[in-house]
C-alpha positions in Angstrom: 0.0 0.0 0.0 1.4 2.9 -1.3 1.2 6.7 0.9 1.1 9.6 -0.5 3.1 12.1 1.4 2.1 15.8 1.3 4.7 18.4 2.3 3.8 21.2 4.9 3.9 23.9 1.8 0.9 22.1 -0.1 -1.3 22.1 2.5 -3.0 25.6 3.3 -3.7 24.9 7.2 -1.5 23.3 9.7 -1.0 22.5 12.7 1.3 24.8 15.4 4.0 22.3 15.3 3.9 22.0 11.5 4.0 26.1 11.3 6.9 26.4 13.8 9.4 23.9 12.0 8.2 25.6 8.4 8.6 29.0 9.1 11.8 28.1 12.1 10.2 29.9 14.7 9.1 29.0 18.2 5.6 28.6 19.4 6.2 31.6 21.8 6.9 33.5 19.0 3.4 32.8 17.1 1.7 33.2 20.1 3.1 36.7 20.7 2.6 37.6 17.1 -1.3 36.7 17.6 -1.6 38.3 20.8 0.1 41.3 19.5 -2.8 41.8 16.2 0.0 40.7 14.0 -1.6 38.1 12.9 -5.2 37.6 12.7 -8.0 34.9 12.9 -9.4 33.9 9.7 -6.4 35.4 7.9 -3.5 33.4 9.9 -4.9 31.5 11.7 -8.0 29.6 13.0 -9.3 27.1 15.5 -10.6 23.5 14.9 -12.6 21.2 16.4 -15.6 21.4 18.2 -14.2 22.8 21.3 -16.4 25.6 21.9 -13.6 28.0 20.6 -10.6 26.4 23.0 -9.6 23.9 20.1 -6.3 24.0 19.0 -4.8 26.8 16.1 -4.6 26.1 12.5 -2.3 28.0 10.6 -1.9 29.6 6.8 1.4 29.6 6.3 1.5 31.5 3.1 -0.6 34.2 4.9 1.9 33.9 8.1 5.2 34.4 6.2 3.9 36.7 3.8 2.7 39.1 6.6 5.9 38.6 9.3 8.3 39.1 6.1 6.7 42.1 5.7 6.2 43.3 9.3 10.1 42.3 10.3 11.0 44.4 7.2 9.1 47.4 8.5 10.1 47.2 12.4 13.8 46.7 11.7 14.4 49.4 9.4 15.5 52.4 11.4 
């Protein structure tokens, strides 16, 4: 029986461990980005499961490294 294996890139969500070894950051780091309005639910990231809204994140990594590229560019020019 043969598996298909699909990379992290060609999946649009995915999980917080999956995000964090794609994009090389910790998950302190998303966390703060989130709590800080960087990045936004629906856009970057979203909940699953039926939880009542305490499931765990899903994230859009296109959307994620698109917007911190862009946001690290901005806050470190001086």
């Amino acid at each position: 029986m043969e598996t298909q294996v699909t990379t992290t890139r060609q999946r649009v969500w995915v999980t917080t461990a999956d995000a964090c070894a794609a994009l090389g950051m910790s998950r302190e780091t998303l966390r703060q980005l989130r709590l800080r309005g960087v990045l936004t639910p629906g856009k970057h990231y979203r909940r699953w499961g039926c939880t009542q809204g305490r499931g765990p994140l899903q994230w859009h990594l296109e959307n994620v490294e698109s917007t911190i590229t862009g946001w690290s560019r901005r806050h470190l020019q001086h």
